[in-house]
C-alpha positions as CSV (number, residue, x, y, z in Angstrom):
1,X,-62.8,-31.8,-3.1
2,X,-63.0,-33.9,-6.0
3,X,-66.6,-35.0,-5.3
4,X,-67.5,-30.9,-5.1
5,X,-65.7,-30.4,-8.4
6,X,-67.9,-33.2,-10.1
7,X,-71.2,-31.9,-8.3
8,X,-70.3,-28.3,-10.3
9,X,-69.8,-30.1,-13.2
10,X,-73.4,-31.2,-13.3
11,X,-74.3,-27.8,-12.6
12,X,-72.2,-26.5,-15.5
13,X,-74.0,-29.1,-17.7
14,X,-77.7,-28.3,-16.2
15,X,-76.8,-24.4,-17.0
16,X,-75.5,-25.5,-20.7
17,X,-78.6,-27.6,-21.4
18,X,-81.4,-25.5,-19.8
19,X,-79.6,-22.1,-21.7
20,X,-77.5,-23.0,-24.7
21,X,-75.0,-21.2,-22.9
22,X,-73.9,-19.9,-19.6
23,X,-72.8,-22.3,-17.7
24,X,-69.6,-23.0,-20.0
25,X,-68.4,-19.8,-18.4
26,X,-68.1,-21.3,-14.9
27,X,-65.9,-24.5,-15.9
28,X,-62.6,-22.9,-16.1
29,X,-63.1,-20.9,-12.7
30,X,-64.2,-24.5,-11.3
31,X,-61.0,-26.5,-12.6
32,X,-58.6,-23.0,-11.2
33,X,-59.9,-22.5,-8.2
34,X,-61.5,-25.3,-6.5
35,X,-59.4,-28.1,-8.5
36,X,-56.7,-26.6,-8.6
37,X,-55.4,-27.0,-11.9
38,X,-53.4,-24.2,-14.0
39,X,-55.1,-21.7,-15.8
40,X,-53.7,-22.7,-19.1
41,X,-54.6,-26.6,-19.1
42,X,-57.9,-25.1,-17.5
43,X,-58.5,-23.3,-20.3
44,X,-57.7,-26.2,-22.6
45,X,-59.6,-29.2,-21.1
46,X,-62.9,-26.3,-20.4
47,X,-63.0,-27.0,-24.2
48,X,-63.4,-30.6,-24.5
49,X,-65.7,-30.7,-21.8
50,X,-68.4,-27.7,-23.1
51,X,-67.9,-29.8,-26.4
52,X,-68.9,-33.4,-25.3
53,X,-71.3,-31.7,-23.1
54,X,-72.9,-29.6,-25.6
55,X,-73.1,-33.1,-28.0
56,X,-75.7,-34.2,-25.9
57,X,-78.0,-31.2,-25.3
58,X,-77.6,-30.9,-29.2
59,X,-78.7,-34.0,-29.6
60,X,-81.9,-34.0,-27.6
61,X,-82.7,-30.2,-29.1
62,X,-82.5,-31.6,-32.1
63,X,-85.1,-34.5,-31.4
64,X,-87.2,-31.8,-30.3
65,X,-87.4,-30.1,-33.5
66,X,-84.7,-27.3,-32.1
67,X,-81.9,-27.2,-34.1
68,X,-81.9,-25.1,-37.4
69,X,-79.0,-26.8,-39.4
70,X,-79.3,-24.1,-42.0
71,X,-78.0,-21.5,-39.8
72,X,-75.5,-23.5,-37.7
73,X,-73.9,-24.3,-41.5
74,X,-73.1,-20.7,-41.5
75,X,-72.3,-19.7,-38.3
76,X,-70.1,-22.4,-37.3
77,X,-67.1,-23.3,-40.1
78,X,-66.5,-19.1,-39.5
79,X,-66.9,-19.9,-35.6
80,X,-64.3,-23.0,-35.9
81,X,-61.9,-20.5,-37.6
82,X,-62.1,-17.9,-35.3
83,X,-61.6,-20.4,-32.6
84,X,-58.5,-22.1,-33.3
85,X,-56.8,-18.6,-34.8
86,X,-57.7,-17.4,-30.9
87,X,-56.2,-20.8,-29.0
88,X,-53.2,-20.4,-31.3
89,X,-53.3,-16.9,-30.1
90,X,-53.6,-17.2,-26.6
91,X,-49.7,-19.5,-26.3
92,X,-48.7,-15.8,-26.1
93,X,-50.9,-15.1,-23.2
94,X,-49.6,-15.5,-19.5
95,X,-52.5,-17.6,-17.7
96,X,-53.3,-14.8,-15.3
97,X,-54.0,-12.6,-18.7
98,X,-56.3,-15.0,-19.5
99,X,-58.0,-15.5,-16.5
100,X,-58.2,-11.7,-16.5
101,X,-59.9,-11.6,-19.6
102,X,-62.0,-14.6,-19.1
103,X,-63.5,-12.5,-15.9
104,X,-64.1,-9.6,-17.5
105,X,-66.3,-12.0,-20.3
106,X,-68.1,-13.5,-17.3
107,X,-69.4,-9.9,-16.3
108,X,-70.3,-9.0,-20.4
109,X,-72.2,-12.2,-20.1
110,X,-74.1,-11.8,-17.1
111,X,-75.1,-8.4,-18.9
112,X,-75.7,-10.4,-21.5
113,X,-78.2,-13.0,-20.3
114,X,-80.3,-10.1,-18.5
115,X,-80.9,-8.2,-21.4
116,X,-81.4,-11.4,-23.5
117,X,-84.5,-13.1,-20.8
118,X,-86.5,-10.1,-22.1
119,X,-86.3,-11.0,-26.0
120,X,-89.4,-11.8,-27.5
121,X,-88.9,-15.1,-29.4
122,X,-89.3,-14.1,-33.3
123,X,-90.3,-15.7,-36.9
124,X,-87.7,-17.7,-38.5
125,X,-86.1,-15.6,-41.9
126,X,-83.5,-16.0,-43.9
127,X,-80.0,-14.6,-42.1
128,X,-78.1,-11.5,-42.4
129,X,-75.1,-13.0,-43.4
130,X,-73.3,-10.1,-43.7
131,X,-74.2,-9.2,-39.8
132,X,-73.5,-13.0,-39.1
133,X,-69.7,-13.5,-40.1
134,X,-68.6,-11.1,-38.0
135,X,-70.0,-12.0,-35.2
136,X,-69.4,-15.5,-35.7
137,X,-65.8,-14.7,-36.1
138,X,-65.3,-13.0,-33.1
139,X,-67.6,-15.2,-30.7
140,X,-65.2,-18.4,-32.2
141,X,-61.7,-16.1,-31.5
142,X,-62.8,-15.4,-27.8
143,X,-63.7,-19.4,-27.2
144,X,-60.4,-20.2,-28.2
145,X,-58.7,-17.8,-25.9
146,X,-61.0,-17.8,-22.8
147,X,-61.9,-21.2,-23.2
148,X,-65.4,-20.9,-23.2
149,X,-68.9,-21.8,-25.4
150,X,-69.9,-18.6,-26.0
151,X,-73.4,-19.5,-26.2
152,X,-74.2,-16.3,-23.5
153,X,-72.8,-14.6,-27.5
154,X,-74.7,-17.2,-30.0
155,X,-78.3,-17.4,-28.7
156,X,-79.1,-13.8,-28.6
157,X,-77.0,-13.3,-32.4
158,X,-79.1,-16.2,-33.4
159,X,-82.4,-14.3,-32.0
160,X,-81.3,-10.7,-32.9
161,X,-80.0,-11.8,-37.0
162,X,-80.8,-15.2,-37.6
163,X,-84.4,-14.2,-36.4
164,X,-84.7,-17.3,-34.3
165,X,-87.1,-18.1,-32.2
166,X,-85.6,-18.6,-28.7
167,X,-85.9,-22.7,-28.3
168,X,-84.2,-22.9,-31.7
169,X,-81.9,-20.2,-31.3
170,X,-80.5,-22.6,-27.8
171,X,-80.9,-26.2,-29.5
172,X,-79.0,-24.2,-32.6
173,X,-76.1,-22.8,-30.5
174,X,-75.4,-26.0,-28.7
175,X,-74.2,-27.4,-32.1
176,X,-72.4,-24.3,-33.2
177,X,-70.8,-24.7,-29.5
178,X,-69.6,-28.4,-30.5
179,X,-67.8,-26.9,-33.7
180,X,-66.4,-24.1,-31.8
181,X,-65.0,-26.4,-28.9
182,X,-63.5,-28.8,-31.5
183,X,-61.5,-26.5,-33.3
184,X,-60.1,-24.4,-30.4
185,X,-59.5,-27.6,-29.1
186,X,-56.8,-28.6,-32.0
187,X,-55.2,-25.3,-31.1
188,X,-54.2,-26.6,-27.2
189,X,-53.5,-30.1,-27.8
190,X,-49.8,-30.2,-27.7
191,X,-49.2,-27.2,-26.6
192,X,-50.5,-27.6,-22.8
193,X,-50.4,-30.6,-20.5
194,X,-54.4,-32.0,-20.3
195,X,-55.0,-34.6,-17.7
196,X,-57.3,-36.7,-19.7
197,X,-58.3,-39.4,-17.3
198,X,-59.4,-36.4,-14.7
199,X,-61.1,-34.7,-17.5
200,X,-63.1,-37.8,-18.6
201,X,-64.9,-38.0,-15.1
202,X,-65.5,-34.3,-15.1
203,X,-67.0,-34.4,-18.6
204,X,-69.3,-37.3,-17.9
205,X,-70.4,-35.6,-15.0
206,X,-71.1,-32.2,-16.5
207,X,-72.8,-34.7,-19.6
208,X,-75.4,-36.1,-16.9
209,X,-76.3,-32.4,-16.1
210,X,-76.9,-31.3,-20.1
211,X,-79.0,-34.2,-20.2
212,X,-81.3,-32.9,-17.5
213,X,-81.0,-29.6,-18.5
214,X,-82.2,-30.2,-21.9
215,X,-85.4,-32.3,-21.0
216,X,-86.2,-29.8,-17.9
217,X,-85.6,-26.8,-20.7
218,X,-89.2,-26.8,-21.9
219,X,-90.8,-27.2,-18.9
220,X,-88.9,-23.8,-16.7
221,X,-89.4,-20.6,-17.7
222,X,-85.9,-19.1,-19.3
223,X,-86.8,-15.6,-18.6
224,X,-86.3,-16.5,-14.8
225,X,-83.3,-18.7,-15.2
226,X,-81.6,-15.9,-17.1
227,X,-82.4,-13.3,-15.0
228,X,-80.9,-16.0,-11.8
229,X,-78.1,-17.1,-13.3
230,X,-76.7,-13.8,-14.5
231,X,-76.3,-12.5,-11.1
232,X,-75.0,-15.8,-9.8
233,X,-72.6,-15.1,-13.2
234,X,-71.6,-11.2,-11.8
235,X,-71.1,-12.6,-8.5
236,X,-68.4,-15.2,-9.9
237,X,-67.2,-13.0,-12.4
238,X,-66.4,-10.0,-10.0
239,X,-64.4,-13.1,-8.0
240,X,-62.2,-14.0,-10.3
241,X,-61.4,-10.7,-11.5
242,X,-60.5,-10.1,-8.1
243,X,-57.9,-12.9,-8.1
244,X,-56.3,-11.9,-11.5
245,X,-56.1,-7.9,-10.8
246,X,-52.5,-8.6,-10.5
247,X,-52.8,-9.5,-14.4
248,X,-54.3,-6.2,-15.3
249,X,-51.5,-4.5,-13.1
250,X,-48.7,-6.2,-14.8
251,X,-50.3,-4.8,-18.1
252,X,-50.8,-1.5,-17.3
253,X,-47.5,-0.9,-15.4
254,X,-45.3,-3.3,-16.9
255,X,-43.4,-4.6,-14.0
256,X,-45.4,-7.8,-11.4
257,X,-46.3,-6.6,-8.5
258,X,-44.3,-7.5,-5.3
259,X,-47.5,-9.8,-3.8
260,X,-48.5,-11.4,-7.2
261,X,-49.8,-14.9,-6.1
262,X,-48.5,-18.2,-7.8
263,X,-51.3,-19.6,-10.0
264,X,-52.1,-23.5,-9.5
265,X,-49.9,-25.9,-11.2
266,X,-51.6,-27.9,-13.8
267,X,-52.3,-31.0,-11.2
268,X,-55.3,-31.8,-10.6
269,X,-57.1,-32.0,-6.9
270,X,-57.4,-36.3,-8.3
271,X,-53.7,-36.2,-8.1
272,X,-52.7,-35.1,-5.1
């Protein structure tokens, strides 16, 4: 089981690097439901893995002449704030809530990403700002409660205000990914249980994967990927918010169902 968790953790990073975004999404239903750890630590430790991960696609986008500091400078201190006022946030949240919510994300991004492979890549201008700090905001708020990237939410902002072109708009939303990782992050770390040693392998795993990604991202067309990965995304998405419609039930009625299922504890499959 553990070897199958590492395997999708270089997948997660091959999605992260060839995409600027995506595969993030996946590592939190990967740690729940084939590792078998709780939602909340999940949630937590999805964080330092997109971050590390996204270090090294950053890096290599910004060797290739990628990665628009300018912008990033903008969009991600208002990211990093929106990030950790969403993890400190989310210690209110039951972990079914947020898997729950972290499905129905998974759906807006597969939406997302189809709409997105059909963006023409456009000449760099100065930002909207005004259009930016919004959106920055909230893309930062939903990675500290979901525990994702949100780079399925940066690269089409970046492309759509920034005026981007599309390479730039992915080497540019890896770094913006870094900050927003950090800082939700510092909102978990004390307030969960994180199995570091488990979530060291599974980073350097996913970190081999961003690697490829990144050097096989010039060479494969992105429309296609896109377009591929957003229905692998519906199809994982509609999953999970099967499992958690107990959640949404508890919400809307007030009282847990009879059959609610008992989430994973927080141990990992390494453990056991």
């Amino acid at each position: 089981m553990l070897a199958l968790g590492l395997f999708l953790a270089a997948t997660i990073g091959l999605a992260l690097g060839l995409l600027g975004g995506g595969g993030s999404v996946l590592t939190v239903p990967v740690l729940v439901y084939v590792l078998g750890v709780g939602a909340k630590p999940a949630i937590a430790m999805s964080l330092a893995i997109v971050g590390v991960t996204s270090v090294l696609g950053a890096l290599l986008h910004w060797r290739l002449g990628n990665l628009r500091f300018d912008v990033a400078a903008v969009f991600g201190p208002i990211a990093m704030l929106g990030a950790y006022a969403g993890a400190r946030l989310a210690t209110l949240l039951t972990g079914e809530v947020q898997l729950a919510l972290l499905a129905v994300v998974m759906l807006v991004a597969a939406g997302s990403m189809l709409r997105s492979a059909s963006v023409e890549p456009r000449p760099a201008v100065p930002p909207r700002l005004a259009l930016l700090v919004p959106v920055a905001f909230g893309v930062g708020a939903l990675t500290g409660v979901v525990g994702i990237g949100g780079g399925f939410l940066i690269v089409p902002s970046l492309v759509l205000l920034a005026r981007l072109s599309m390479r730039q708009a992915v080497g540019t939303s890896l770094l913006v990914i870094v900050m927003n990782s950090a800082a939700g992050l510092a909102g978990y770390i004390g307030a969960v249980p994180i199995d570091w040693p488990f979530l060291a392998r599974f980073t350097t795993a996913a970190g081999v994967g961003a690697l490829a990604g990144t050097m096989l991202s010039a060479r494969l067309p992105q429309a296609a990927l896109k377009r591929g990965f957003a229905v692998f995304l519906f199809a994982v998405g509609g999953l999970v918010l099967f499992r958690s419609r107990d959640a949404l039930h508890v919400r809307s009625s007030g009282s847990p169902p009879a059959h609610a299922p008992v989430l994973p504890s927080a141990t990992t499959a390494a453990e056991r």
